[in-house]
N, CA, C and O atoms as CSV, one atom per row, in Angstrom:
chain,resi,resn,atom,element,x,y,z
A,1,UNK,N,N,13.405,2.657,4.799
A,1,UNK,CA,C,12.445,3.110,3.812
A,1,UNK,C,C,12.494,4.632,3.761
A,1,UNK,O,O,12.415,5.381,4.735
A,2,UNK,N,N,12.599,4.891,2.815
A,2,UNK,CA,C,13.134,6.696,2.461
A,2,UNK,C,C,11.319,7.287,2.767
A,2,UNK,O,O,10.303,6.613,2.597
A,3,UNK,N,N,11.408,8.630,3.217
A,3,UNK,CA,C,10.635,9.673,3.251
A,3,UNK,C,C,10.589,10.382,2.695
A,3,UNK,O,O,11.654,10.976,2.528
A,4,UNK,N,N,9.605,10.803,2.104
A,4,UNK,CA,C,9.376,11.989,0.449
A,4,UNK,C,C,8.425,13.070,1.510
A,4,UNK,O,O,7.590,12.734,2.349
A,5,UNK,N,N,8.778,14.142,1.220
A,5,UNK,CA,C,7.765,15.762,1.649
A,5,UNK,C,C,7.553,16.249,0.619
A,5,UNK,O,O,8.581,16.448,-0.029
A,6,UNK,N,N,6.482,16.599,0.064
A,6,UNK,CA,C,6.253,17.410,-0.999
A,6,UNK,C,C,5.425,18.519,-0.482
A,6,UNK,O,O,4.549,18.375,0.370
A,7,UNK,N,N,5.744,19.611,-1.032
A,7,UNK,CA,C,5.532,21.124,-0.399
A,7,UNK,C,C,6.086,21.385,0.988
A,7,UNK,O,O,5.362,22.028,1.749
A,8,UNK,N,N,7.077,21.041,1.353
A,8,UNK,CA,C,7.668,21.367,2.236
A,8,UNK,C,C,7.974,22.539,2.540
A,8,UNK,O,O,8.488,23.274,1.697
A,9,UNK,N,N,7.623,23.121,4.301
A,9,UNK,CA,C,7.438,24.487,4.511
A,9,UNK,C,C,8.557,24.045,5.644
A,9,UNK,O,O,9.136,22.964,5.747
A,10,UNK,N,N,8.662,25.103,6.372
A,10,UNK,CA,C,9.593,25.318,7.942
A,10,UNK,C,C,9.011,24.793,8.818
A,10,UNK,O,O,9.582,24.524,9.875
A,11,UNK,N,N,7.566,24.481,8.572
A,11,UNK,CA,C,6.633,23.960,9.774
A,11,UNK,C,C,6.083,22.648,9.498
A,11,UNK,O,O,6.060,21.707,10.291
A,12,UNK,N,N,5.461,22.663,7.821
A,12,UNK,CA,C,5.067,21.465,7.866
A,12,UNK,C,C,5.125,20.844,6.564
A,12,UNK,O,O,5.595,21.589,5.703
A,13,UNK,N,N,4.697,19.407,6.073
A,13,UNK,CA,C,5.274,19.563,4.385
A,13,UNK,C,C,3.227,19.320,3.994
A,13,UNK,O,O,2.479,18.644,4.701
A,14,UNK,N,N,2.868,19.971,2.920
A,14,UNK,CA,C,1.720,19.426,2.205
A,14,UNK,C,C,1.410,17.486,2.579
A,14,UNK,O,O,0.388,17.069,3.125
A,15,UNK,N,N,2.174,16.911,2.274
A,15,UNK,CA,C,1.817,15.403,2.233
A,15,UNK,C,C,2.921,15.143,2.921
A,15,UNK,O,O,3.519,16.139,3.328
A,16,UNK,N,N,3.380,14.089,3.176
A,16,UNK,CA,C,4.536,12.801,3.418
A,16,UNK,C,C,4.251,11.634,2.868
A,16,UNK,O,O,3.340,10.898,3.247
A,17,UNK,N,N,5.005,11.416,1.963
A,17,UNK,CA,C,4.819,9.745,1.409
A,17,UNK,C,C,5.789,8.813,1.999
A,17,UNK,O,O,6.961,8.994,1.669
A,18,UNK,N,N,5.456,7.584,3.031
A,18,UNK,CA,C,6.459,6.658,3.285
A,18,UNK,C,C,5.942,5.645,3.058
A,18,UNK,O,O,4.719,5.677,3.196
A,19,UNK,N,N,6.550,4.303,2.620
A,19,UNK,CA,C,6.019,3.494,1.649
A,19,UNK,C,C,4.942,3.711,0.670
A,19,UNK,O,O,4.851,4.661,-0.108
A,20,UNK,N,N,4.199,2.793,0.793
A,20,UNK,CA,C,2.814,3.401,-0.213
A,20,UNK,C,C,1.492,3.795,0.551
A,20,UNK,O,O,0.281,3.606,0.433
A,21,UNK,N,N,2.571,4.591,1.592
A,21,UNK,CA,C,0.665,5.323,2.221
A,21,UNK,C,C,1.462,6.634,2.468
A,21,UNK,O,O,2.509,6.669,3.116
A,22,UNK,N,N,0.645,8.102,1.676
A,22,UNK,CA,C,0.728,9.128,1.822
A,22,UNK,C,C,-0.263,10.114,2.716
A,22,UNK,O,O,-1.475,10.185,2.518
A,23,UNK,N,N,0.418,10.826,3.686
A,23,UNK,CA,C,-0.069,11.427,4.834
A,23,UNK,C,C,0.139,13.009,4.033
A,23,UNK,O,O,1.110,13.533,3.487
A,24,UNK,N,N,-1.715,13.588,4.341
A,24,UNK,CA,C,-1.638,14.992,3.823
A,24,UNK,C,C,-1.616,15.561,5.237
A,24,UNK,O,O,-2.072,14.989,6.227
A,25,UNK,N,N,-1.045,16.725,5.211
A,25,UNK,CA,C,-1.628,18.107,6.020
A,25,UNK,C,C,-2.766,18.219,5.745
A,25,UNK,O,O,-3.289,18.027,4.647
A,26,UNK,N,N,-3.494,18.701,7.216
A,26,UNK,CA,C,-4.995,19.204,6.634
A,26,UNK,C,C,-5.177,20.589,6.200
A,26,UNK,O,O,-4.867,21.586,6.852
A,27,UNK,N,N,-5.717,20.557,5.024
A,27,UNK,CA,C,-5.864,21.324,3.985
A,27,UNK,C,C,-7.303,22.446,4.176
A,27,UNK,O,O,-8.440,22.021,4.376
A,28,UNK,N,N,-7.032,23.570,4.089
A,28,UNK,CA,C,-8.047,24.381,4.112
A,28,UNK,C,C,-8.054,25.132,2.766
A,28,UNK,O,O,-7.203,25.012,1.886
A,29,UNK,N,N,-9.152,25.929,2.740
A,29,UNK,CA,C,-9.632,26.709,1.281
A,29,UNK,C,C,-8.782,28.346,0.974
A,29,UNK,O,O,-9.262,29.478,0.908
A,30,UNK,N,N,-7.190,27.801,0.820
A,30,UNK,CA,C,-6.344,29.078,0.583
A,30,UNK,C,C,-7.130,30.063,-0.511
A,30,UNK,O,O,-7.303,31.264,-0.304
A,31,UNK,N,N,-7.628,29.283,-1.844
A,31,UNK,CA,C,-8.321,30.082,-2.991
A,31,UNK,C,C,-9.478,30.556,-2.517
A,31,UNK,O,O,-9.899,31.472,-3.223
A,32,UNK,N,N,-10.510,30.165,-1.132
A,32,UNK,CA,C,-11.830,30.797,-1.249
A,32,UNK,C,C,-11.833,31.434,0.887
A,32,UNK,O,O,-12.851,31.513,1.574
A,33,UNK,N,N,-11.210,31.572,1.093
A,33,UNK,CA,C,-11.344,32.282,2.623
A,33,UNK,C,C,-12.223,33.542,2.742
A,33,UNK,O,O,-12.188,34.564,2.057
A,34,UNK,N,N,-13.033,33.216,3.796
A,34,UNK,CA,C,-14.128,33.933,3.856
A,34,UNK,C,C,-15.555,33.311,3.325
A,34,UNK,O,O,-16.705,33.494,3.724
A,35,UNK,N,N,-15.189,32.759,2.600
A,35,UNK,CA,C,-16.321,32.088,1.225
A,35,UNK,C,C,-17.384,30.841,2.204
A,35,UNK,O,O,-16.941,30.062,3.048
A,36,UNK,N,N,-18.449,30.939,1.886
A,36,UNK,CA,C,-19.326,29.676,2.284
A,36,UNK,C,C,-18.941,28.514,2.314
A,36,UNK,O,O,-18.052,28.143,1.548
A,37,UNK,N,N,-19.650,27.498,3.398
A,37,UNK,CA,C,-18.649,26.037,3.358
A,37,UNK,C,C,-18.719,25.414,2.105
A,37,UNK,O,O,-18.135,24.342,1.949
A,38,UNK,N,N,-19.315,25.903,1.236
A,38,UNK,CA,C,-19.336,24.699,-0.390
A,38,UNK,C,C,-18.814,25.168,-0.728
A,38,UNK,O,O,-17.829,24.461,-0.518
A,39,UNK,N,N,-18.423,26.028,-1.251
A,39,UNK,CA,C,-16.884,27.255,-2.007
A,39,UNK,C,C,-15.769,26.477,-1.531
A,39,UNK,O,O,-15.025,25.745,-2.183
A,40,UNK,N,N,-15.759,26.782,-0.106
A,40,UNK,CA,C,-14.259,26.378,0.962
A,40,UNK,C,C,-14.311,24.661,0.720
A,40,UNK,O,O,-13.229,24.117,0.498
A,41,UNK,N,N,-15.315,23.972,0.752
A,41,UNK,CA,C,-15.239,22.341,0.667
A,41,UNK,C,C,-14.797,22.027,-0.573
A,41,UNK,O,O,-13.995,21.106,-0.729
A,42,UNK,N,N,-15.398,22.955,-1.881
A,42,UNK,CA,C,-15.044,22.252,-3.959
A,42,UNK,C,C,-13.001,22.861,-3.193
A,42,UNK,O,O,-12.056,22.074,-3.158
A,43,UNK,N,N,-12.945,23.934,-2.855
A,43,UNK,CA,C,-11.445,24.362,-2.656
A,43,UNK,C,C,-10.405,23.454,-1.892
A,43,UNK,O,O,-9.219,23.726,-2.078
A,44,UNK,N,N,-10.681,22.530,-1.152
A,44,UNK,CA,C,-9.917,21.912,-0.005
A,44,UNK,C,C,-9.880,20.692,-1.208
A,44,UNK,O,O,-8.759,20.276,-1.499
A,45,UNK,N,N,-10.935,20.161,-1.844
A,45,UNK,CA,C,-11.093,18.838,-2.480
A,45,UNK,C,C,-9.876,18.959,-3.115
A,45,UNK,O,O,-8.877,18.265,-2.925
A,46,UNK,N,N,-10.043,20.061,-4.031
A,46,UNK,CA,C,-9.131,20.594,-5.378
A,46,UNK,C,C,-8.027,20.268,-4.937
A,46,UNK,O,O,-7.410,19.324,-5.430
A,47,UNK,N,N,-7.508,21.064,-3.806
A,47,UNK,CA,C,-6.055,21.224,-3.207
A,47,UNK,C,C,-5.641,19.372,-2.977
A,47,UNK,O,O,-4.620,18.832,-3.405
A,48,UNK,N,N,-6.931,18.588,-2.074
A,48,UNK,CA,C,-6.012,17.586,-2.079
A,48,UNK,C,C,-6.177,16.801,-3.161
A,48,UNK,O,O,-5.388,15.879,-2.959
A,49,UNK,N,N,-6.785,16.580,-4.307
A,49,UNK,CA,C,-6.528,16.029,-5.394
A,49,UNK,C,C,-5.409,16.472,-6.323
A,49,UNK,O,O,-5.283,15.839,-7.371
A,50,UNK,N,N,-4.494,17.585,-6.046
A,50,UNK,CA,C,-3.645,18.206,-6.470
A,50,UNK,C,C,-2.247,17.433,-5.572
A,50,UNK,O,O,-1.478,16.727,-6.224
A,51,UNK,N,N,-1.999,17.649,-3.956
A,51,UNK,CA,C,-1.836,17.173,-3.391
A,51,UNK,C,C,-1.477,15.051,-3.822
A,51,UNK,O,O,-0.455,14.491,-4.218
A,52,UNK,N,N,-2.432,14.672,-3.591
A,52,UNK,CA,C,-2.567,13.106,-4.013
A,52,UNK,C,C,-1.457,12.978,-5.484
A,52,UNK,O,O,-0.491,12.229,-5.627
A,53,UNK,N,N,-1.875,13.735,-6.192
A,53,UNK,CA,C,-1.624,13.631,-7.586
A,53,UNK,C,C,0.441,13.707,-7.483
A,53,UNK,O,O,1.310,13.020,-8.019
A,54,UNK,N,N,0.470,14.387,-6.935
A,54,UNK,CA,C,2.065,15.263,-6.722
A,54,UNK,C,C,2.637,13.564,-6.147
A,54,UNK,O,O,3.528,12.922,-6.704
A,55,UNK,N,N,1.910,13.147,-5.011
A,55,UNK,CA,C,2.469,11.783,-4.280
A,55,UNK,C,C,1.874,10.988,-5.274
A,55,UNK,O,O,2.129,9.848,-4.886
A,56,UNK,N,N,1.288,10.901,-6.234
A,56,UNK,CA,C,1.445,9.728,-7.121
A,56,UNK,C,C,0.252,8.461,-6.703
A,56,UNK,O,O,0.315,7.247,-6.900
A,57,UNK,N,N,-0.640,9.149,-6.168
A,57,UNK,CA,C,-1.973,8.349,-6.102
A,57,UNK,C,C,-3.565,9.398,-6.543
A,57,UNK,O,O,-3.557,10.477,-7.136
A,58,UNK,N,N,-4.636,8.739,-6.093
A,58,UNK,CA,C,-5.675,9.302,-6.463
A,58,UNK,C,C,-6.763,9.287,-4.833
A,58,UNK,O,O,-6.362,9.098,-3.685
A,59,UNK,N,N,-8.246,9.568,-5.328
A,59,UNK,CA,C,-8.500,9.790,-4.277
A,59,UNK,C,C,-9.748,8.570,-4.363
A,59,UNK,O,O,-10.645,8.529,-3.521
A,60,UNK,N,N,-9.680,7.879,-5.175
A,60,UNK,CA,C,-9.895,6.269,-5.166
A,60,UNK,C,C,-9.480,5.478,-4.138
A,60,UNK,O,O,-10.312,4.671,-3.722
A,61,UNK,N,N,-8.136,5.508,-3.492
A,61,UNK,CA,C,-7.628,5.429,-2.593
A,61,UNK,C,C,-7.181,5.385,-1.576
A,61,UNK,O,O,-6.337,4.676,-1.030
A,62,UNK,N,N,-8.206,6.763,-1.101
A,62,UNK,CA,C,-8.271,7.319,0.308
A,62,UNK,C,C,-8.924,5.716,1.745
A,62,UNK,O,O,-9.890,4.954,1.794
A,63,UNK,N,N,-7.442,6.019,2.784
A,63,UNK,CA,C,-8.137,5.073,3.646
A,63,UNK,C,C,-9.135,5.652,4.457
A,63,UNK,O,O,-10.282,5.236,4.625
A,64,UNK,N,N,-8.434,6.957,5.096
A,64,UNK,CA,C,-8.958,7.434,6.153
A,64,UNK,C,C,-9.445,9.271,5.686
A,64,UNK,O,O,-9.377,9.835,4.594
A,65,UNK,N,N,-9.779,9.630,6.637
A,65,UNK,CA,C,-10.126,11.577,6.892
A,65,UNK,C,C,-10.900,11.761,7.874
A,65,UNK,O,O,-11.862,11.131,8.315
A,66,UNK,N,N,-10.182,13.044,8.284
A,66,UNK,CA,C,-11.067,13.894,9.176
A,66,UNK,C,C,-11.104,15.096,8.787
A,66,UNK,O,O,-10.134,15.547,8.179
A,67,UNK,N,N,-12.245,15.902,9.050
A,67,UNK,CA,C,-13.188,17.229,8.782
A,67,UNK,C,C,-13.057,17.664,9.962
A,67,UNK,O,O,-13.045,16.989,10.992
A,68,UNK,N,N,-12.965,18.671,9.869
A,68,UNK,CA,C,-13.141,19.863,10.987
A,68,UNK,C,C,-14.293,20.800,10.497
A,68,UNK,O,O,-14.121,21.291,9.381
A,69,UNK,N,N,-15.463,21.128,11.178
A,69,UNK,CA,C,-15.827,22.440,10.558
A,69,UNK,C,C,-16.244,23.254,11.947
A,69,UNK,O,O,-16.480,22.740,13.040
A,70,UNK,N,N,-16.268,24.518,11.639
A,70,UNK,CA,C,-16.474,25.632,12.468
A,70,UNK,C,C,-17.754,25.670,13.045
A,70,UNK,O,O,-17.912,26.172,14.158
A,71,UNK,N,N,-18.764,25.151,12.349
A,71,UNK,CA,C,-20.320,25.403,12.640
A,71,UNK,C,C,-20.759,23.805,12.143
A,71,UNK,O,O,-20.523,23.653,10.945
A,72,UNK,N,N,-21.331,22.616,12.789
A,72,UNK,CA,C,-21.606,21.616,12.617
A,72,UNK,C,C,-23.153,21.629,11.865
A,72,UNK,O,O,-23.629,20.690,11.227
A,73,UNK,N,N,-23.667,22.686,12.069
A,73,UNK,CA,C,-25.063,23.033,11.262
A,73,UNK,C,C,-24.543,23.428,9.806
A,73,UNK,O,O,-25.226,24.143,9.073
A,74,UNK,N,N,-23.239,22.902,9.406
A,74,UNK,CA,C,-22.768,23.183,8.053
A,74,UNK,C,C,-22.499,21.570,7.258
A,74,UNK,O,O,-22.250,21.263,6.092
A,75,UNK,N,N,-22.644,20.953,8.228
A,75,UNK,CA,C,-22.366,19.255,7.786
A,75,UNK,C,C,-23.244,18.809,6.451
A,75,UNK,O,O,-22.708,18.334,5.450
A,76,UNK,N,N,-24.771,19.047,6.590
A,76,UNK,CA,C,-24.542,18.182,5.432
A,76,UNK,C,C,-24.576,19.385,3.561
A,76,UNK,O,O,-24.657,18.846,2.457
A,77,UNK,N,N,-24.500,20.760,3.739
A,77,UNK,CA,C,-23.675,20.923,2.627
A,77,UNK,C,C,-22.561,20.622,2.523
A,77,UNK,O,O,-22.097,20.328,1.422
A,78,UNK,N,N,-21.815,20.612,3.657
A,78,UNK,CA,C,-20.674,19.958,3.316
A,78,UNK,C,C,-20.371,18.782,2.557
A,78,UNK,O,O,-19.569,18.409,1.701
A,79,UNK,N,N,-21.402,18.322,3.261
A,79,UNK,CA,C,-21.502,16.372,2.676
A,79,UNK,C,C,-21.733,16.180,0.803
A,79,UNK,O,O,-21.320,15.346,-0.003
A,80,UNK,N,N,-22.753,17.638,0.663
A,80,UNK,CA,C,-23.043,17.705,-0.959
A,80,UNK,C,C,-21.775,17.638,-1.460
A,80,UNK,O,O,-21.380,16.674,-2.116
A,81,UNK,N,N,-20.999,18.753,-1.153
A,81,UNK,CA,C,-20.155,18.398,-1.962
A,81,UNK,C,C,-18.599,17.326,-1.762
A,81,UNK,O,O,-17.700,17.254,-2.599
A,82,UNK,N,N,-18.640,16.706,-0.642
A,82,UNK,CA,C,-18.098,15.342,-0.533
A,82,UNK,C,C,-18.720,14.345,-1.330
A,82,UNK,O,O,-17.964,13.850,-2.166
A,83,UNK,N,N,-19.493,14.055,-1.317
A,83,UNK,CA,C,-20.700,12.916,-2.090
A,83,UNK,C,C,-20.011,13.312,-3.347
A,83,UNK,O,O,-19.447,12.531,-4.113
A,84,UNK,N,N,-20.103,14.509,-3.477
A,84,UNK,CA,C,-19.917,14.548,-5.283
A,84,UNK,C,C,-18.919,14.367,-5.525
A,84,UNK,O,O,-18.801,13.784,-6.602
A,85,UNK,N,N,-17.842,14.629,-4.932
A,85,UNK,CA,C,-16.572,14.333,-4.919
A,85,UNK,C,C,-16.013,12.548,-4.616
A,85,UNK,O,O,-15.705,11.606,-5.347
A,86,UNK,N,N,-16.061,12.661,-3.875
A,86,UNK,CA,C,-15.737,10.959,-3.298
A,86,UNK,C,C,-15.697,9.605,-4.622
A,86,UNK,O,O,-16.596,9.535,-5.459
A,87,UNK,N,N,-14.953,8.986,-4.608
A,87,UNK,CA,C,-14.920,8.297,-5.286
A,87,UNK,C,C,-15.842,7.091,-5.367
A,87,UNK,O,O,-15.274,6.074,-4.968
A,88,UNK,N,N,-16.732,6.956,-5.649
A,88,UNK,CA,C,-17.561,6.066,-5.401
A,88,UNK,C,C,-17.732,4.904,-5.189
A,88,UNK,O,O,-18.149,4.322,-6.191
A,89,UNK,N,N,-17.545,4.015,-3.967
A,89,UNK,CA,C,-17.211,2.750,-3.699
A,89,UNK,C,C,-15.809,2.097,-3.064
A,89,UNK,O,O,-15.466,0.954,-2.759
A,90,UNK,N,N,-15.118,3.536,-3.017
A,90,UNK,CA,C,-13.987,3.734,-2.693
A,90,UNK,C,C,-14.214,4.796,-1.063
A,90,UNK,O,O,-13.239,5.485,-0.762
A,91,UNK,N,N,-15.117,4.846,-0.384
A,91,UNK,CA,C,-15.398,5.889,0.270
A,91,UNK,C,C,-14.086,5.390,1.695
A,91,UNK,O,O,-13.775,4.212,1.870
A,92,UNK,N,N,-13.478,6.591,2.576
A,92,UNK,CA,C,-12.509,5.970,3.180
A,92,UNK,C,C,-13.261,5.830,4.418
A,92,UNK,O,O,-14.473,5.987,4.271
A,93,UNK,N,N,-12.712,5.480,6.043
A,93,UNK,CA,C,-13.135,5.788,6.913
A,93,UNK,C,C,-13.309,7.307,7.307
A,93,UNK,O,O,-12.404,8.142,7.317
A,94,UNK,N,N,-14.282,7.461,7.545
A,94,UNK,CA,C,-14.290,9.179,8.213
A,94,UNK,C,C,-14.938,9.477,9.262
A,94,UNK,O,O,-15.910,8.881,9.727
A,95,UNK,N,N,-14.104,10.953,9.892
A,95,UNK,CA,C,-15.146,11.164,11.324
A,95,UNK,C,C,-15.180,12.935,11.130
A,95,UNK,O,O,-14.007,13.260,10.946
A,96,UNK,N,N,-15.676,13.628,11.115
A,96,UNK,CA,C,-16.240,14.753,11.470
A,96,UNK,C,C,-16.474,15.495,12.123
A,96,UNK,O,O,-17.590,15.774,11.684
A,97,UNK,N,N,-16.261,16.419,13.271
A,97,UNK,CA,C,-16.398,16.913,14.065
A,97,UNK,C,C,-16.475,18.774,14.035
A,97,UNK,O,O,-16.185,19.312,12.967
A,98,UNK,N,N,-16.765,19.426,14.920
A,98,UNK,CA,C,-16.948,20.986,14.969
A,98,UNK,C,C,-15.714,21.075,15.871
A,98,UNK,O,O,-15.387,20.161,16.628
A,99,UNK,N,N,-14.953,22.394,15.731
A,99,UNK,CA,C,-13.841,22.837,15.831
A,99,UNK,C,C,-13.700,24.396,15.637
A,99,UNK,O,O,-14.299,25.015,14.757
A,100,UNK,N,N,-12.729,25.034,16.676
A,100,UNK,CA,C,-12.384,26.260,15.573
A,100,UNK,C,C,-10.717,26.391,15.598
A,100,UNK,O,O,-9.841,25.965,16.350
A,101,UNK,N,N,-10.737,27.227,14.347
A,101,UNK,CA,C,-9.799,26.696,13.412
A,101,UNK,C,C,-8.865,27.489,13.454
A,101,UNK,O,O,-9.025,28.458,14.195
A,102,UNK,N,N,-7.763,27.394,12.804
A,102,UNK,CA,C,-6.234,28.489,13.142
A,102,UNK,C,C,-6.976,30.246,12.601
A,102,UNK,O,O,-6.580,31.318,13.059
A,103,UNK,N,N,-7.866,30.113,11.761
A,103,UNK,CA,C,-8.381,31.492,11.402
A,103,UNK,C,C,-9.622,31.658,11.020
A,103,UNK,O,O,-10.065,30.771,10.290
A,104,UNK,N,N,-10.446,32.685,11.342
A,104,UNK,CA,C,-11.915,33.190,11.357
A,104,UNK,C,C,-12.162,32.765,9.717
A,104,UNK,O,O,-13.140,32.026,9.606
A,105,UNK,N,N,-11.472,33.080,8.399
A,105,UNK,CA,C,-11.595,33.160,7.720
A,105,UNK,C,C,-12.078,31.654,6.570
A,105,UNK,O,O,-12.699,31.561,5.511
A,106,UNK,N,N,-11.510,30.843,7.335
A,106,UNK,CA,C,-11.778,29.005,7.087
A,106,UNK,C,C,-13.031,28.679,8.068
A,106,UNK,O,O,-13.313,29.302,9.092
A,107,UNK,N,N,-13.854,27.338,7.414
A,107,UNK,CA,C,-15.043,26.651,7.698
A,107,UNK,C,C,-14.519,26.027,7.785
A,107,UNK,O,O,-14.203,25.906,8.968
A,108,UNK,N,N,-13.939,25.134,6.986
A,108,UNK,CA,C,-14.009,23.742,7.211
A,108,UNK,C,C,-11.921,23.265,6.604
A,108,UNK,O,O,-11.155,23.859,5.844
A,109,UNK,N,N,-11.781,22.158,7.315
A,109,UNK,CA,C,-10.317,21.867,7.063
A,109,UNK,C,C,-10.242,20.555,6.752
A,109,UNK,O,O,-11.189,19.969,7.277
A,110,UNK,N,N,-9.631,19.917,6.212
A,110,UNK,CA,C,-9.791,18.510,5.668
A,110,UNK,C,C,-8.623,17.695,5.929
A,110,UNK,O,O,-7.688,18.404,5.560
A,111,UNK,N,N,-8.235,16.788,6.287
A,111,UNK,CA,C,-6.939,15.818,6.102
A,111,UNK,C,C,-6.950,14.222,6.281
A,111,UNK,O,O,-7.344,13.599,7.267
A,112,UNK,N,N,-6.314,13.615,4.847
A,112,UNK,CA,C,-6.665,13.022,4.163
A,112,UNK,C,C,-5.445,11.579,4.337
A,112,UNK,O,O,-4.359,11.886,4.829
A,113,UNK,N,N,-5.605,10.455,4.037
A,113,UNK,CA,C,-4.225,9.490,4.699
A,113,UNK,C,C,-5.041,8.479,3.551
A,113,UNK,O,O,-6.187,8.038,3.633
A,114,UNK,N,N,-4.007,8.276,2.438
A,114,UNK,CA,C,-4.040,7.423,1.255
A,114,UNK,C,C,-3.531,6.444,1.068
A,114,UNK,O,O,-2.799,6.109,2.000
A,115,UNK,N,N,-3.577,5.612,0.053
A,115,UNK,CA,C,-2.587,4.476,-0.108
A,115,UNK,C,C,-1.916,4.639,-1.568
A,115,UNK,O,O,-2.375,5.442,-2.381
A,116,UNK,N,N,-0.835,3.848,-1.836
A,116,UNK,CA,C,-0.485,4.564,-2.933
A,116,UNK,C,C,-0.751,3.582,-4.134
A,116,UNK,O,O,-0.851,4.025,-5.278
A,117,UNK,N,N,-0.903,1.789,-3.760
A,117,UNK,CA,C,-0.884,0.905,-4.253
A,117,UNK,C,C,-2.278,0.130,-4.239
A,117,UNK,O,O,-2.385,-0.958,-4.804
């Protein structure tokens, strides 16, 4: 069964699609760093609905995710704008946790494991 990378870097690729379940990198807020966790959370969504889209699914789809955030007293804005986002009825498994992160400048990091079918 062939392996697809899309955005492939030296280190890591954006997604991997093998069969019909696509594996993202976890995704942080390149467009809003520095920015409050709801800025950095609408930014990570964006990226992986951009992401999803490239591998040829949606976020209807999503099985699984995990959250990282820097400050756990940031969870449930975070959650605002997950809720709003999330596909409704489609919600995947998720777990959440506080972390710190490759840079001062990110809250929160996201990564996402879809299906494609």
């Amino acid at each position: 069964m062939a392996i697809k990378r899309i955005d492939a870097g030296p280190r890591m690729s954006g997604a991997v699609v093998h069969g019909n379940t696509v594996y993202l990198a976890g995704q942080v807020a390149s467009g809003a760093p520095g920015k409050s966790v709801t800025e950095q959370t609408k930014d990570v969504l964006k990226r992986i609905d951009d992401l999803l889209a490239k591998a040829g699914t949606d976020k209807s789809k999503l099985v699984s995710a995990n959250i990282w955030l820097t400050d756990i007293r940031e969870f449930a804005k975070m959650n605002e704008v997950w809720d709003a986002w999330v596909s409704p009825g489609n919600t995947p498994a998720r777990a959440t946790v506080q972390s710190t992160l490759a840079s001062p400048d990110y809250c929160v990091e996201i990564m996402v494991v879809a299906a494609k079918d």
